[in-house]
C-alpha positions as a Markdown table, in Angstrom:
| # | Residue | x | y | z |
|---|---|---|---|---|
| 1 | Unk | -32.3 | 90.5 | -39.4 |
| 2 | Unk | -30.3 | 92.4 | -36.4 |
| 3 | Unk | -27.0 | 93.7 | -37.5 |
| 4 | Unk | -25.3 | 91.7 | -33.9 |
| 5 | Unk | -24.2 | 88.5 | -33.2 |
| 6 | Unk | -24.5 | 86.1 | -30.5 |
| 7 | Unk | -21.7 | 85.9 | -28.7 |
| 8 | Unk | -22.7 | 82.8 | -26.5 |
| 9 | Unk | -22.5 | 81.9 | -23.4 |
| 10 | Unk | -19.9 | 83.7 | -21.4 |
| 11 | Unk | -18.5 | 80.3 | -19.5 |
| 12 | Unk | -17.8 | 78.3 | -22.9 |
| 13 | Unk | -16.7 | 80.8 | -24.8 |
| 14 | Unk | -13.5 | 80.4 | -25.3 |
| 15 | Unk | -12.3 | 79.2 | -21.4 |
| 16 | Unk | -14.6 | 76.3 | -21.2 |
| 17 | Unk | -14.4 | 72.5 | -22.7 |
| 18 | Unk | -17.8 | 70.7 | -23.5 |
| 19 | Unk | -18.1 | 68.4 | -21.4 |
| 20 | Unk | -21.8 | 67.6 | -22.0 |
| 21 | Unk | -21.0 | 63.6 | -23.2 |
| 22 | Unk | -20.1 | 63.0 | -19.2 |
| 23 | Unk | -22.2 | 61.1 | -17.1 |
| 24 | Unk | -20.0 | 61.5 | -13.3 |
| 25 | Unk | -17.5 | 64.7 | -11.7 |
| 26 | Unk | -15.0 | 62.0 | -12.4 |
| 27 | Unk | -15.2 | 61.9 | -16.5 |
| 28 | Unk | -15.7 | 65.6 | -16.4 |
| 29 | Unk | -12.8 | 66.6 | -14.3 |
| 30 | Unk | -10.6 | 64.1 | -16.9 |
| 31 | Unk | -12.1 | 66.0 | -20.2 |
| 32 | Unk | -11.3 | 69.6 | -18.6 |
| 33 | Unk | -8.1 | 69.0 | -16.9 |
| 34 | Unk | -9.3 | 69.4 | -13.4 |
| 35 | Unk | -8.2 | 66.2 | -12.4 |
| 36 | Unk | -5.4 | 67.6 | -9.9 |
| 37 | Unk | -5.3 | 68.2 | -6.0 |
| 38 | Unk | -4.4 | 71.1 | -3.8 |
| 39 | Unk | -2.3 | 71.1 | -1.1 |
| 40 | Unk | -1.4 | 74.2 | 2.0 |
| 41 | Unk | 2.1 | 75.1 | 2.7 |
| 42 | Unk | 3.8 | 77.4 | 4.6 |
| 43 | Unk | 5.1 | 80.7 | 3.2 |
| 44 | Unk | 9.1 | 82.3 | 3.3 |
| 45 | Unk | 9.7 | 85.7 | 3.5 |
| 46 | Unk | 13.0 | 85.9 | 1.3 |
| 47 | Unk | 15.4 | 89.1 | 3.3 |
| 48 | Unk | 18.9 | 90.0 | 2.1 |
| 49 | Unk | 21.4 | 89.7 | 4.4 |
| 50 | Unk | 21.9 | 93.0 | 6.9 |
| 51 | Unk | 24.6 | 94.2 | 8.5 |
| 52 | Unk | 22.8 | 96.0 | 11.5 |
| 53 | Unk | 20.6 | 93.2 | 12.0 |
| 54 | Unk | 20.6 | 89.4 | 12.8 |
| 55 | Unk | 22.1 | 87.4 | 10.1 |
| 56 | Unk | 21.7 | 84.0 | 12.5 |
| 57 | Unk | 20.5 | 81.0 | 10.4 |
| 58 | Unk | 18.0 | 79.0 | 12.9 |
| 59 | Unk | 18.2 | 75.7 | 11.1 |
| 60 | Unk | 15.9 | 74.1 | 13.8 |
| 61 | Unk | 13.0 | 76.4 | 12.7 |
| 62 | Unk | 13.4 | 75.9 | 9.0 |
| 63 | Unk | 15.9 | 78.8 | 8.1 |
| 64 | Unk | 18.1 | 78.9 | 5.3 |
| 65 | Unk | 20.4 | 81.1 | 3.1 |
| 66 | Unk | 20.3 | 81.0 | -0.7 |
| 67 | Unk | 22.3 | 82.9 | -3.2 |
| 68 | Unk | 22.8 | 85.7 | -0.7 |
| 69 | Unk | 19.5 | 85.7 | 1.3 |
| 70 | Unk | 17.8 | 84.5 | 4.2 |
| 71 | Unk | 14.7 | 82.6 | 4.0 |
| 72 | Unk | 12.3 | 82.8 | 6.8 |
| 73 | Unk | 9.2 | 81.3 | 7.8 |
| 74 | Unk | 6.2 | 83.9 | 8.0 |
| 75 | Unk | 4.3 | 83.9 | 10.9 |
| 76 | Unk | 0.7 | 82.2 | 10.5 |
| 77 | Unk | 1.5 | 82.7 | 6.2 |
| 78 | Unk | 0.2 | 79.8 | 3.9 |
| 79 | Unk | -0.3 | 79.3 | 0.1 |
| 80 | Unk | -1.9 | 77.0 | -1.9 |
| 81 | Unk | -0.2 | 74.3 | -4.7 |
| 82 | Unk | -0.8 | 72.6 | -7.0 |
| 83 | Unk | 0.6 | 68.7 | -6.3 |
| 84 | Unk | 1.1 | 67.8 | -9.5 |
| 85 | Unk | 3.3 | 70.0 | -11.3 |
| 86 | Unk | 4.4 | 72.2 | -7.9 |
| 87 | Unk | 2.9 | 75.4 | -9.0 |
| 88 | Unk | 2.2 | 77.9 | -6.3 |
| 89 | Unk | -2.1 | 79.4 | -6.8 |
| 90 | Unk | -2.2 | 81.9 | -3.8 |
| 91 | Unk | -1.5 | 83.4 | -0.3 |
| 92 | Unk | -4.3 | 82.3 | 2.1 |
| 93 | Unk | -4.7 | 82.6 | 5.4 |
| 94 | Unk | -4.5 | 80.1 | 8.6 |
| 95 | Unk | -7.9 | 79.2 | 9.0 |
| 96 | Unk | -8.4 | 79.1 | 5.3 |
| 97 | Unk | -9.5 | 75.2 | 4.0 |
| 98 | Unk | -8.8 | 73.7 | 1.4 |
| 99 | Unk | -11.6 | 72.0 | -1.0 |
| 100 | Unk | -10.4 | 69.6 | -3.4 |
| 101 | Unk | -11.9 | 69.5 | -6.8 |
| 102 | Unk | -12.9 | 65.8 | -6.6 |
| 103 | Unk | -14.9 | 66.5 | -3.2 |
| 104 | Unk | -16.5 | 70.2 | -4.7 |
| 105 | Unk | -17.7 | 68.3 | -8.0 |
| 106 | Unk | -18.8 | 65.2 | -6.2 |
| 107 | Unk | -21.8 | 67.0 | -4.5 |
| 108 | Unk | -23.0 | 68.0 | -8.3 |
| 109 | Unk | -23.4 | 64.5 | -8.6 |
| 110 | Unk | -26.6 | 63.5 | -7.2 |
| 111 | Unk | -28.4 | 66.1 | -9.4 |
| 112 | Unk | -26.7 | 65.0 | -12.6 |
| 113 | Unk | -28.6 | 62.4 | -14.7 |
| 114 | Unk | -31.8 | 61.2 | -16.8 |
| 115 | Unk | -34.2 | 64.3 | -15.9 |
| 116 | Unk | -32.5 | 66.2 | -14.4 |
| 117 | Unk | -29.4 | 68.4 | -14.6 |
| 118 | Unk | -27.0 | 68.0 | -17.3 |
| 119 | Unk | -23.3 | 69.1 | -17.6 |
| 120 | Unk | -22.2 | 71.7 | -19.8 |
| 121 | Unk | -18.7 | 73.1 | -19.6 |
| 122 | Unk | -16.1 | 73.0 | -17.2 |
| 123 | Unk | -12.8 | 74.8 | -17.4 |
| 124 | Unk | -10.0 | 76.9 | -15.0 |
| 125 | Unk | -8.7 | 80.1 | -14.6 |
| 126 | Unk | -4.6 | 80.7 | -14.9 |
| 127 | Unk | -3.1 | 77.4 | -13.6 |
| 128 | Unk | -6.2 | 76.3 | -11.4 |
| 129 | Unk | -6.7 | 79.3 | -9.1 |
| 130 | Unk | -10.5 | 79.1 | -10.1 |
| 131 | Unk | -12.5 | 76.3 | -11.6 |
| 132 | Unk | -16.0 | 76.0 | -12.7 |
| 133 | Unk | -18.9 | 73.8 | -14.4 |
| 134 | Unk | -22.1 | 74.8 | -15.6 |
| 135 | Unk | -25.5 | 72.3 | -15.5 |
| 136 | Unk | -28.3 | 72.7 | -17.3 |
| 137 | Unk | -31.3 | 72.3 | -15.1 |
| 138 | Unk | -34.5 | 70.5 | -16.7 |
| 139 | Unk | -36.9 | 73.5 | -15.9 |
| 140 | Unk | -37.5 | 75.4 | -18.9 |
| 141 | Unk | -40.3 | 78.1 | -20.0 |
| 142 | Unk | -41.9 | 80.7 | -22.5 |
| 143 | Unk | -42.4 | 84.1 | -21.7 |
| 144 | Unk | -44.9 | 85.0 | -24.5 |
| 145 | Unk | -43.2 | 82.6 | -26.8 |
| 146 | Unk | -39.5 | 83.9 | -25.6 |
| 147 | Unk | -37.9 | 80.6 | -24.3 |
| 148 | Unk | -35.7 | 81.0 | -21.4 |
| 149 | Unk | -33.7 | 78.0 | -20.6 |
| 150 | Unk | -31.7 | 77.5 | -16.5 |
| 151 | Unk | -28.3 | 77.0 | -15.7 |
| 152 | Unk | -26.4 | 75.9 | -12.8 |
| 153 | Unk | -22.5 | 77.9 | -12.5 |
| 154 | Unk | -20.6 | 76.3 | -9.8 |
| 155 | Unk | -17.2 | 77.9 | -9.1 |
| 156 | Unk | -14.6 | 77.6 | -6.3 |
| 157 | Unk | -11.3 | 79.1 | -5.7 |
| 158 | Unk | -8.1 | 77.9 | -4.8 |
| 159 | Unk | -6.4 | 81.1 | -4.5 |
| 160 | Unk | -8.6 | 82.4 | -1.7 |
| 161 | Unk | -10.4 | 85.1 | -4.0 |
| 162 | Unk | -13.8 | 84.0 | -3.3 |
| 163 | Unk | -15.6 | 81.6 | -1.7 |
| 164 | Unk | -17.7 | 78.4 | -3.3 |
| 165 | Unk | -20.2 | 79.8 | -5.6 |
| 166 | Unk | -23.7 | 78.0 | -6.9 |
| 167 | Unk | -25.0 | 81.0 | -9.1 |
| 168 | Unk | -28.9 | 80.2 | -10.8 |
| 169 | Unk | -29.2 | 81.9 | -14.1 |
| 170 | Unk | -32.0 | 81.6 | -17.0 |
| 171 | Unk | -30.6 | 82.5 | -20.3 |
| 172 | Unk | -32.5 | 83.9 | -23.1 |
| 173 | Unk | -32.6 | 81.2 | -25.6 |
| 174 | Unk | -32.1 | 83.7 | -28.8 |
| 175 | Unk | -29.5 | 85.5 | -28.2 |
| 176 | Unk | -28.0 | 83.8 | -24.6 |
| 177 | Unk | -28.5 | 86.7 | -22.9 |
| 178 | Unk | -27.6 | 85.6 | -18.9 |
| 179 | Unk | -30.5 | 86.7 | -16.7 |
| 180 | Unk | -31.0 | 87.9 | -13.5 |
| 181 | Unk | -33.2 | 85.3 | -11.6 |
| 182 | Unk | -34.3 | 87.9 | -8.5 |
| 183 | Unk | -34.4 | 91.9 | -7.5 |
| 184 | Unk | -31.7 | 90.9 | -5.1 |
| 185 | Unk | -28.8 | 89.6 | -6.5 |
| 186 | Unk | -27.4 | 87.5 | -3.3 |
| 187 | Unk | -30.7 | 85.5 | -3.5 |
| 188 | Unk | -29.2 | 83.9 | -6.5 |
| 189 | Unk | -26.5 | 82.5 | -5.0 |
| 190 | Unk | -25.5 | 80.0 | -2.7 |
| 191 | Unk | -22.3 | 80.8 | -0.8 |
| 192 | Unk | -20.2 | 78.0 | 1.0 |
| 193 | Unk | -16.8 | 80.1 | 2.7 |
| 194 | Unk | -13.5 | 77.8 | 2.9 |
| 195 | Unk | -13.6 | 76.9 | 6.9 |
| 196 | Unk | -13.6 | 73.4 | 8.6 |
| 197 | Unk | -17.2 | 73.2 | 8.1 |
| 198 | Unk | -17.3 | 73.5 | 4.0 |
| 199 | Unk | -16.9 | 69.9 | 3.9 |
| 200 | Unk | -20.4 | 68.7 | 6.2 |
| 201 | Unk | -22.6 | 71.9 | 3.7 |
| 202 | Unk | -21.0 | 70.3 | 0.5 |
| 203 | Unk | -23.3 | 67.1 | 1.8 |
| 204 | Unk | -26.1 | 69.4 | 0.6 |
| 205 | Unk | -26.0 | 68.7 | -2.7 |
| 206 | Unk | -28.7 | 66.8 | -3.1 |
| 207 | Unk | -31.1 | 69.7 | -2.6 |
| 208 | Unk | -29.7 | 71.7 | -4.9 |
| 209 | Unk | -31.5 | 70.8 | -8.3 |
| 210 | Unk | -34.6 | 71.4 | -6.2 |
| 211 | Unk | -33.6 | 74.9 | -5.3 |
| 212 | Unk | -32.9 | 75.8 | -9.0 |
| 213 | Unk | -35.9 | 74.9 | -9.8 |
| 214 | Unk | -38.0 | 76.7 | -7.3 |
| 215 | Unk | -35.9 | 79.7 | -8.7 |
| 216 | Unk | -37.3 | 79.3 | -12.1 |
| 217 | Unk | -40.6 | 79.1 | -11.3 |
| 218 | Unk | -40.2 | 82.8 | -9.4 |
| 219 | Unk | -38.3 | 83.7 | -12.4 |
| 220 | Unk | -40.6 | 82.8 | -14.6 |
| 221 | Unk | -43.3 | 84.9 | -13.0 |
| 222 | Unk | -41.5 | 88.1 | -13.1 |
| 223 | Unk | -40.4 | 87.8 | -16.8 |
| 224 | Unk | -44.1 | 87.5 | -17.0 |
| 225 | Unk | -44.9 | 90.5 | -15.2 |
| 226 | Unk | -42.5 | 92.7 | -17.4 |
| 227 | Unk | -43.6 | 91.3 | -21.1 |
| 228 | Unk | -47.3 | 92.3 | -20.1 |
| 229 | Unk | -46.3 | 95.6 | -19.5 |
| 230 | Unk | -46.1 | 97.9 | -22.7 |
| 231 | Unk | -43.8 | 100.9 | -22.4 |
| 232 | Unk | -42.9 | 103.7 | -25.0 |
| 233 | Unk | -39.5 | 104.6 | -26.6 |
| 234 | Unk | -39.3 | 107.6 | -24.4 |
| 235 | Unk | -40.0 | 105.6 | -21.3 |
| 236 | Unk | -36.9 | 103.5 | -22.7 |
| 237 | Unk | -35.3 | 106.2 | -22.8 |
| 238 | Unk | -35.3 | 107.6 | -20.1 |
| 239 | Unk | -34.8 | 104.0 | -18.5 |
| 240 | Unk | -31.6 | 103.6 | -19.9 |
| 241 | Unk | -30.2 | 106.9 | -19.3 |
| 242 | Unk | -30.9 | 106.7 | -15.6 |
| 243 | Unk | -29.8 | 103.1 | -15.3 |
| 244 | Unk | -26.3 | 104.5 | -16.7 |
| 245 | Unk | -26.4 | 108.3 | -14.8 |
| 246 | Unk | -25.6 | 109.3 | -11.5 |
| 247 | Unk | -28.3 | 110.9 | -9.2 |
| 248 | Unk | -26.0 | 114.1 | -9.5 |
| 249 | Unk | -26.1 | 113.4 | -13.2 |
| 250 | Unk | -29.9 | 112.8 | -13.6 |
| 251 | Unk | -30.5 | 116.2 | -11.2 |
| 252 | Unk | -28.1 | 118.3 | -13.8 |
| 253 | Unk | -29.6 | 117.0 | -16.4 |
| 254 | Unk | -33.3 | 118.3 | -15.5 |
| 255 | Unk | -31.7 | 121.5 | -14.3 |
| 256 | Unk | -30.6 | 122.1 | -17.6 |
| 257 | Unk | -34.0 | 121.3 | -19.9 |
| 258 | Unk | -36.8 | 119.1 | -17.8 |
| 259 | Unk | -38.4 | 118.7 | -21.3 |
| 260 | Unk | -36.5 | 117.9 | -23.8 |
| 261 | Unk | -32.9 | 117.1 | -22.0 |
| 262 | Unk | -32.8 | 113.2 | -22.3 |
| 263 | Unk | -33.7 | 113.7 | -26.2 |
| 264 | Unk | -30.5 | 115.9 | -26.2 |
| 265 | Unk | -28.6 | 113.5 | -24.5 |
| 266 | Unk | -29.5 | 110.8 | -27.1 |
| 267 | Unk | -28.5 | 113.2 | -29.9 |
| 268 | Unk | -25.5 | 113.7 | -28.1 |
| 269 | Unk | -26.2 | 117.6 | -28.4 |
| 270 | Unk | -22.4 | 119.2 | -26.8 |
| 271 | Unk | -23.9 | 122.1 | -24.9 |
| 272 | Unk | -26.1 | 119.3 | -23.0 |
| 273 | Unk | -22.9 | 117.1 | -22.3 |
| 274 | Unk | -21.1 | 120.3 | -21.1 |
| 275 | Unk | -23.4 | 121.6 | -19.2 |
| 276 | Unk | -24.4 | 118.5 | -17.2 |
| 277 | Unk | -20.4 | 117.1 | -17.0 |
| 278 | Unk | -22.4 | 113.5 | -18.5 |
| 279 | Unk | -19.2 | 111.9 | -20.3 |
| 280 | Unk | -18.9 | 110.7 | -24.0 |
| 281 | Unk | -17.9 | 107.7 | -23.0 |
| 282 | Unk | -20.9 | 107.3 | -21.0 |
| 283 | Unk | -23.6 | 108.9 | -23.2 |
| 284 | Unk | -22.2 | 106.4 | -26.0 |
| 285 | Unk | -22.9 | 103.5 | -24.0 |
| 286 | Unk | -26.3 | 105.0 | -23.3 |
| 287 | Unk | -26.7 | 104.9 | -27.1 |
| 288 | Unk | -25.8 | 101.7 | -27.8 |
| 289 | Unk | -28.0 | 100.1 | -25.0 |
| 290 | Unk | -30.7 | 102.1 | -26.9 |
| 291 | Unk | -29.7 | 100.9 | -30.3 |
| 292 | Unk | -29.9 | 97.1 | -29.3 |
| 293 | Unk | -32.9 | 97.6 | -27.9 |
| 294 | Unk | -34.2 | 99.0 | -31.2 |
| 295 | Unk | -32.2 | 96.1 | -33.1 |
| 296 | Unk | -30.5 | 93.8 | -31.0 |
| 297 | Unk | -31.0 | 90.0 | -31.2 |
| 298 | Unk | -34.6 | 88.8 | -30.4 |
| 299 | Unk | -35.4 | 92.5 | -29.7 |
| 300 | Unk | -38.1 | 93.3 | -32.4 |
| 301 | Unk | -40.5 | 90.7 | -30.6 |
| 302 | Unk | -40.3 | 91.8 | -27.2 |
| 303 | Unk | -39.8 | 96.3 | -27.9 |
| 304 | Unk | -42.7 | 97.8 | -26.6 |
| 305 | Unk | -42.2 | 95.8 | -23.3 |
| 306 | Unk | -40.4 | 96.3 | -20.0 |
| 307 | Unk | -39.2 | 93.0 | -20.9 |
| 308 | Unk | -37.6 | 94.1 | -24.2 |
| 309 | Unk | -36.2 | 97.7 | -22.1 |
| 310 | Unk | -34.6 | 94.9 | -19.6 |
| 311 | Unk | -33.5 | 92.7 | -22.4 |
| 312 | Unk | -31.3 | 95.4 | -23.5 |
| 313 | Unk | -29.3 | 96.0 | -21.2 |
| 314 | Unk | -28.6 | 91.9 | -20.8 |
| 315 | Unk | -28.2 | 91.8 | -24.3 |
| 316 | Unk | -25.6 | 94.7 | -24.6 |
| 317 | Unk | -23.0 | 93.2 | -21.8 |
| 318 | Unk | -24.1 | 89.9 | -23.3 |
| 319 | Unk | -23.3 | 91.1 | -26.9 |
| 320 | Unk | -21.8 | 93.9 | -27.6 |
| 321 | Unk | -20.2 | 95.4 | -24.2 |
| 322 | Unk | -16.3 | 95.0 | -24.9 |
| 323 | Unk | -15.6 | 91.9 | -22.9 |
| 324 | Unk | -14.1 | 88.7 | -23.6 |
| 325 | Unk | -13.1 | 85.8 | -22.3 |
| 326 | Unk | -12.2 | 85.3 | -18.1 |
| 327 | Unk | -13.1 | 88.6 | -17.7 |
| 328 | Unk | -16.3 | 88.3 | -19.8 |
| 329 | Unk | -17.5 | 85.7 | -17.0 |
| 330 | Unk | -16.2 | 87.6 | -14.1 |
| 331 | Unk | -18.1 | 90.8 | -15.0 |
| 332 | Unk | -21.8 | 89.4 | -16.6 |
| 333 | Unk | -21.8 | 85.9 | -13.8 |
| 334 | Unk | -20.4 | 88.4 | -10.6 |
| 335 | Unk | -18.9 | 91.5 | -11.3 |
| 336 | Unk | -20.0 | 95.2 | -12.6 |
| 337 | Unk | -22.0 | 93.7 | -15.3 |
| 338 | Unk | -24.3 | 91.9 | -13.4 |
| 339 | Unk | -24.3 | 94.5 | -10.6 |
| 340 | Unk | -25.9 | 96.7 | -13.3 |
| 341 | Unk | -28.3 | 93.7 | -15.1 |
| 342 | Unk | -29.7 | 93.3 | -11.7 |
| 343 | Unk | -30.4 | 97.2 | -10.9 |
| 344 | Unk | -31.9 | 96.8 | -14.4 |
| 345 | Unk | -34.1 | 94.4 | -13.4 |
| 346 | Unk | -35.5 | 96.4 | -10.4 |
| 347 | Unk | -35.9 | 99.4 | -12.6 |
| 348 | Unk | -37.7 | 97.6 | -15.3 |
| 349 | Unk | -40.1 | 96.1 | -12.9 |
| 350 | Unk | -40.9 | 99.7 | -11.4 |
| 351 | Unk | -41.7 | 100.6 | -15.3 |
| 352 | Unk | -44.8 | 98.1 | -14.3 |
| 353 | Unk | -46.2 | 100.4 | -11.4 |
| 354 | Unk | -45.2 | 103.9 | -13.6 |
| 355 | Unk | -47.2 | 102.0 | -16.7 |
């Protein structure tokens, strides 16, 4: 029995609604409030009156005063809205297009249904600057007995902050650890930008349940490779510490004891952390990554494996890195968390050719 819990997947907990009983976009942007529309407007720089300078009001070109200020139009300067309850979601540029929900959740629709994807959740960030839905995809598998289930993340941005995303991720069925599906982590995603042409790519939506699950089938074949590949404690070890360390770090490191200094480092010995400048805060976060993999959830079945070494560091960000909530997502679906799950990934696969 592991001493952690499972803290679930990061795009329900606690910022997603279940929207799993829907059947169209339609019934699932009703259940999670994304039932609203976006529109462009122009933005006003807001300039106290000036003495020196010109305090003309242009009326013709939409100048006004207000409680002691002029109000300007900015050249070429746009934000987004929201219609409904006139809420303001970001500065975006000229060029900058805007997708409504109903037309981003539409193109899900065609791979929604009896065999094949099913919806999950579907929430917002802040007022409806970012939305998202996850799908489960009907491609699962068994990597020596370890299920691994797929999931579709579709995101878009109303704020300008990032383009349409359509990230593929397995999860570990145990303890919902979110996956890396390939050594590159752009080959994950599919990446529609918000310019006139968004619109015609959306169309492709048909072909995208057929792409996820051409991406668990090369998934599946790496987990493969990495649970067939045994691995000591000390070749965990040393795994860990290097996916965490600097190449300064790593070089100091052997400088200072080439035998025995990444057994110091796990004992967190103080002449080894002085002499190599490696952090606490660091060399504790080592630790724990080694500590789950010792006793994290589903871990006794798979240590011994690059699998279980890679599982780790999933399983730490997954379940016990200090994350929670819109920022959970951000970091383990896009952000530094995943930057470092893939690089783990690569790692553990070169444990294959060092085996």
């Amino acid at each position: 029995m592991s001493k952690y819990t499972v803290n679930g997947f990061p795009w329900s907990h606690g910022i997603g609604v279940d929207v799993s009983d829907c059947t169209t976009s339609k019934e699932v942007m009703e259940k999670a409030g994304l039932n609203f529309t976006v529109e462009k407007c122009e933005l006003y720089a807001k300039m106290p009156f000036n003495l020196n300078g010109s305090n003309i009001i242009d009326t013709r070109n939409g100048e006004f005063a207000q409680s002691g200020n002029i109000y300007r139009p900015c050249p070429n300067g746009y934000a987004t809205y929201r219609t409904d309850e006139n809420i303001p979601l970001g500065v975006v540029k000229d060029k900058y297009e805007v997708v409504q929900n109903v037309d981003a959740f539409n193109f899900f629709n065609d791979a929604i249904g009896p065999d094949k994807a099913i919806w999950q959740y579907a929430g917002m960030f802040g007022y409806g600057q970012r939305i998202f839905v996850s799908a489960k995809i009907p491609v699962s598998f068994d990597v020596n007995h370890d299920p691994v289930d797929n999931y579709l993340v579709f995101s878009n941005s109303h704020d300008g902050s990032c383009s349409i995303n359509i990230l593929f991720t397995p999860v570990r069925v145990f303890c919902t650890n979110c996956l890396n599906a390939a050594f590159n982590k752009a080959d994950s995603y599919i990446r529609l930008r918000h310019t006139k042409t968004i619109k015609e790519r959306l169309q492709q939506g048909s072909e995208i349940l057929k792409i996820a699950c051409n991406y668990a089938e090369d998934a599946k074949q790496l987990y493969e490779a990495l649970a067939n590949i045994k691995v000591s404690d000390e070749q965990v070890m040393k795994y860990l510490a290097d996916l965490n360390l600097t190449e300064a770090e790593i070089t100091q490191l052997n400088l200072f004891d080439e035998k025995n200094g990444y057994k110091k480092l796990y004992a967190r010995d103080y002449l080894t952390m002085e002499r190599t400048g490696i952090s606490t805060r660091k060399i504790n976060q080592i630790v724990n990554m080694f500590e789950y993999y010792m006793d994290g959830v589903g871990q006794k079945e798979i240590a011994g494996t690059s699998w279980g070494a890679y599982n780790a560091v999933t399983g730490f960000y997954s379940n016990v890195a200090n994350l929670s909530g819109t920022k959970r997502m951000d970091s383990i679906l896009y952000g530094n968390a995943n930057n470092v799950m893939n690089k783990a990934l690569n790692q553990a696969y070169e444990l294959i050719n060092a085996a």
